[in-house]
MIDRENRO-504986 format. One record per residue: y, z, x of N, C-alpha, C in turn. Coordinates in steps of 0.001 Angstrom, whole numbers, padded with zeros to 6 digits, always signed. Layout:
# residues N
<<Y, Z, X>, <Y, Z, X>, <Y, Z, X>>,
...
END
This chain:
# residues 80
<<-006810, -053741, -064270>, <-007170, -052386, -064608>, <-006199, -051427, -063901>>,
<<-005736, -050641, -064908>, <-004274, -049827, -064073>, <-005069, -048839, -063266>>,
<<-004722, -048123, -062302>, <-004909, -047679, -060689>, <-004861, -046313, -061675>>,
<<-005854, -045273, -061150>, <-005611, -043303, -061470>, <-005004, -043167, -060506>>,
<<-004385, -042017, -061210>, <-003224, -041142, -060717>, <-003771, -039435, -060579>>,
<<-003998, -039002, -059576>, <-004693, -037629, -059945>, <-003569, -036802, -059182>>,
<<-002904, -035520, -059219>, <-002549, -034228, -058399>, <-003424, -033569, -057822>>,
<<-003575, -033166, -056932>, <-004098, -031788, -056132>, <-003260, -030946, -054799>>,
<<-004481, -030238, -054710>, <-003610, -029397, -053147>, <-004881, -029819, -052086>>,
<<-004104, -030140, -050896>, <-004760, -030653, -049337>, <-005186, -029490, -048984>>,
<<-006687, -029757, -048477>, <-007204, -028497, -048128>, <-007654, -028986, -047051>>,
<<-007749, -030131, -046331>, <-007681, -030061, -045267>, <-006472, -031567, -044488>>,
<<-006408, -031536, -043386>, <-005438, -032408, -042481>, <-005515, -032585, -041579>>,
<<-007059, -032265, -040778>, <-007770, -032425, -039356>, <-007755, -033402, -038729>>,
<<-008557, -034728, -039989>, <-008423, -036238, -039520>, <-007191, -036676, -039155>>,
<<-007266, -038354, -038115>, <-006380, -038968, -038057>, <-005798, -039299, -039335>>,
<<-005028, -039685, -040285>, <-004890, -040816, -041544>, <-005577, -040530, -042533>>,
<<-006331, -039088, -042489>, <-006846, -038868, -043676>, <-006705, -037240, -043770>>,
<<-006791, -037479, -045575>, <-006652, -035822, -045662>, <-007721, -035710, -046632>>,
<<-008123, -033943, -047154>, <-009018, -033943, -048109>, <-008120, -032915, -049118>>,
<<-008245, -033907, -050294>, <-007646, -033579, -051485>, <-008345, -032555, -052505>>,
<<-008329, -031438, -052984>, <-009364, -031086, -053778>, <-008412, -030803, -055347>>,
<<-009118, -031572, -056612>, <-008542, -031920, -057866>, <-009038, -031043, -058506>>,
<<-008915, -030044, -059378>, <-009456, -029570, -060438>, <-008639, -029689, -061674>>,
<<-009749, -029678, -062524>, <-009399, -030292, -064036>, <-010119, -029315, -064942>>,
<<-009648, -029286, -065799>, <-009239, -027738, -066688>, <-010161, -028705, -068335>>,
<<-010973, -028223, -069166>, <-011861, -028752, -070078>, <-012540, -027684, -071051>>,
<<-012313, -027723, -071979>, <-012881, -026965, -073013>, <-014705, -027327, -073063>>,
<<-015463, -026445, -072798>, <-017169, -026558, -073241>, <-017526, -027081, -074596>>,
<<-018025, -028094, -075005>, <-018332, -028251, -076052>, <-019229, -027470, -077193>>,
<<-020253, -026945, -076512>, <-020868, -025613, -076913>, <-020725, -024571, -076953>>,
<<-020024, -023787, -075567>, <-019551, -022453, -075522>, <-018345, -022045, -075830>>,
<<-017320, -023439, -076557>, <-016168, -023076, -076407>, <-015271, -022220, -075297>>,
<<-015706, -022764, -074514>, <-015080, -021635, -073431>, <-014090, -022828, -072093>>,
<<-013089, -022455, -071883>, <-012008, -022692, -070740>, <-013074, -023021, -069591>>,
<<-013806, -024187, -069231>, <-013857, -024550, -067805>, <-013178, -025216, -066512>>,
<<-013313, -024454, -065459>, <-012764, -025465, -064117>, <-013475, -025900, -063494>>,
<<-013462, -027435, -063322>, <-014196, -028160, -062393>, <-013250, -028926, -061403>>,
<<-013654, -028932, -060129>, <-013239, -029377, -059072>, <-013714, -030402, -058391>>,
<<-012792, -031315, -057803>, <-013378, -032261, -056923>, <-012565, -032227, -055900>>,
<<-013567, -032806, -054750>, <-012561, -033306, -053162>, <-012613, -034782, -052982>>,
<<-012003, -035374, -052499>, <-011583, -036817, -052419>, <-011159, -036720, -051234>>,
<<-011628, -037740, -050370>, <-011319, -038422, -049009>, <-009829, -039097, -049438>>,
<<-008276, -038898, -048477>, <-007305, -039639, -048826>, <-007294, -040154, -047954>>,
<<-006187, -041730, -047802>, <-005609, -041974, -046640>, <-004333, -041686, -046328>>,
<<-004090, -040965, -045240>, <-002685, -040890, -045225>, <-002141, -041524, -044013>>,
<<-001426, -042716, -043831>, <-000997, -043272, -042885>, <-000242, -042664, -041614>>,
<<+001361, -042295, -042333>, <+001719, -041243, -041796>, <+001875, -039739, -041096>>,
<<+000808, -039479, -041867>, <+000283, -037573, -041409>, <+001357, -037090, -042197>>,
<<+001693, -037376, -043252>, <+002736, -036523, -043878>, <+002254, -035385, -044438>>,
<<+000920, -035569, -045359>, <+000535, -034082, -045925>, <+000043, -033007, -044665>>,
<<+000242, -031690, -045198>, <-000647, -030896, -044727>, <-001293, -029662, -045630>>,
<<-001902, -029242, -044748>, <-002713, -027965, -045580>, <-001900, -027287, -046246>>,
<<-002321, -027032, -047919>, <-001562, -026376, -049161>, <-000719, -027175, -049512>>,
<<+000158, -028267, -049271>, <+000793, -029134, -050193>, <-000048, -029664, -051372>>,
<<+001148, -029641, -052374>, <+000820, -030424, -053299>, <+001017, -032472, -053659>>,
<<+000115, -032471, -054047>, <+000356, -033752, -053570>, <-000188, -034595, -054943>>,
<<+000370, -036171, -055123>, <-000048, -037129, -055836>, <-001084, -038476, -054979>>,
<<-002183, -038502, -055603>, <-003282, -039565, -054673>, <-002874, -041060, -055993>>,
<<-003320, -041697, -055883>, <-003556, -043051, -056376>, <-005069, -043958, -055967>>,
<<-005694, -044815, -056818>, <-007039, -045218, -056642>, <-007044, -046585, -055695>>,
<<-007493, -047040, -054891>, <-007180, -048113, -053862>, <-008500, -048703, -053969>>,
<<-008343, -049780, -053102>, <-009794, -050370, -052394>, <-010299, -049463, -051346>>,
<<-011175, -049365, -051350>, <-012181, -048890, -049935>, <-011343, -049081, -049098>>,
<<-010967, -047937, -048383>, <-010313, -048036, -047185>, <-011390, -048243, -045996>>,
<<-012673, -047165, -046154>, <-013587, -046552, -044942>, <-014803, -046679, -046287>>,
<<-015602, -046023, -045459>, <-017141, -045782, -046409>, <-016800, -045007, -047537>>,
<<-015900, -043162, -047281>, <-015732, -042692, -047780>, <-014363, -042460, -048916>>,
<<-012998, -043250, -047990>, <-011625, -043385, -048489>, <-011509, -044863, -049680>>,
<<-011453, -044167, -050893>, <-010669, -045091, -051832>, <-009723, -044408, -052510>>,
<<-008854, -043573, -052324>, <-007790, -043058, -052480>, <-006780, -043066, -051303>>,
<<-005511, -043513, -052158>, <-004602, -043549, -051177>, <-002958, -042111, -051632>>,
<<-002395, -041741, -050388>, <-001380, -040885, -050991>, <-000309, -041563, -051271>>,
<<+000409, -041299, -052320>, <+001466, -041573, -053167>, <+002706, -040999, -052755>>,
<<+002613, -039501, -053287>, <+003723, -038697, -052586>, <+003294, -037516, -052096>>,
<<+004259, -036378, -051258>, <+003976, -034939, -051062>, <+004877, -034599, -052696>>,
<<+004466, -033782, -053605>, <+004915, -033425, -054956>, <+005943, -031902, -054185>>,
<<+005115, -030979, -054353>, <+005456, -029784, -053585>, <+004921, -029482, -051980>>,
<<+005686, -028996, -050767>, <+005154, -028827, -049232>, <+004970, -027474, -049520>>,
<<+004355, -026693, -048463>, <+003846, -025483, -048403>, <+004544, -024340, -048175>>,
END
């Protein structure tokens, strides 16, 4: 089963090895016809500490790292 690929911006970089990713995804209402945004945050791992707050970034889907981490980072896309 091929691995997701999601973009977002790091909104946070407090943890050791982890960052928090928040994704939003852009969807037409089926009823109201209307432009919605919905958002998510995702626990990453980041080994290095490379991201930080406001980069843009690429995650990828992993095994359970922790209770909360099954995303891992890929690349920094755009830095801040």
């Amino acid at each position: 089963m091929p691995r997701r690929v999601l973009t977002g911006r790091v909104i946070s970089d407090r943890s050791d090895k982890t960052i928090a990713v928040l994704v939003e995804r852009r969807f037409r209402h089926p009823l109201m016809k209307k432009t919605v945004r919905e958002s998510k945050r995702y626990q990453v791992h980041d080994v290095g500490n490379t991201a930080h707050t406001g980069d843009i970034v690429r995650i990828r889907e992993c095994a359970p790292v922790s209770k909360t981490k099954s995303w891992e980072l890929l690349e920094v896309a755009t830095a801040r």
